[in-house]
C-alpha angles and dihedrals in degrees: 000000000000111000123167133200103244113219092200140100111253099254106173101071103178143025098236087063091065116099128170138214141169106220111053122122120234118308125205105285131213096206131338143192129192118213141167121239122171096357086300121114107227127190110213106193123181105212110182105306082332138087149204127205120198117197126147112316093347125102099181121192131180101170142135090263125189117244088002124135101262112232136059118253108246089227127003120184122181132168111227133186099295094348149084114213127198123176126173133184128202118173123198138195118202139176114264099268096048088048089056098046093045093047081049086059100048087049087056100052097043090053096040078056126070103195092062138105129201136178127204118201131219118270105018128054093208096056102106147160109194130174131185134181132194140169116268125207100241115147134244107020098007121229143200136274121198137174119189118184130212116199122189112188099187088067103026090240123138115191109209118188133186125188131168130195117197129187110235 
């Protein structure tokens, strides 16, 4: 895994401020990594308590964004140049003991993965951004799979998202 200490304030306080989009330039990032996953080049970027994942044609964002339509979408599917793209969003809120165990998890399959990043932010342990990419088997020219969390302690709400991008 690769975690980071984040030496930022947790700016993203709860998950119905969160929006997303696919077509955003570069917002300031916290930390970044570059890997290559499939034969395709991804930028994973933790943004706040938000991220952004580059791969191919896709600029995914799932950040607090000024003058945005507050809310994820619970599924999202687009056909881009080459490629078929699928994202999906579930938020959960849990009691405090769920929410720990569940963070525990995520922590354990960020760091069971390399090609992984994950922030930690000041003042909770269990405040966390976490992103991690895979290939996916997707026949004929493959394609990536890749799940980010974000946790938010203060409410007990954990933001999962899954999105797959496939070549057509």
């Amino acid at each position: 895994m690769h975690a980071v200490s984040l030496d930022a304030p947790y700016l993203d306080t709860d998950a119905d401020q969160l929006c997303f989009s696919l077509d955003l330039p570069e917002r300031p990032a916290l930390a970044e990594r570059e890997v290559t996953v499939g034969g395709l080049d991804v930028r994973l970027r933790l943004l706040g308590a938000s991220h952004q994942v580059f791969a191919g044609p896709v600029r995914e964002t799932v950040a607090c964004l000024q003058g945005t339509v507050k809310g994820l979408p619970a599924t999202h599917t687009s056909e881009l140049p080459g490629w078929n793209y699928e994202f999906g969003a579930h938020t959960r809120r849990l009691s405090p003991a769920e929410f720990s165990a569940r963070v525990a998890r995520i922590l354990d399959r960020v760091n069971a993965d390399d090609n992984s990043l994950c922030g930690v932010f000041p003042g909770s342990p269990e405040a966390v951004t976490a992103v991690v990419v895979e290939a996916a088997d997707a026949p004929p020219g493959g394609g990536l799979l890749w799940r980010t969390w974000h946790t938010y302690p203060q409410h007990g709400q954990i933001v999962s998202t899954y999105t797959r991008l496939e070549a057509r």
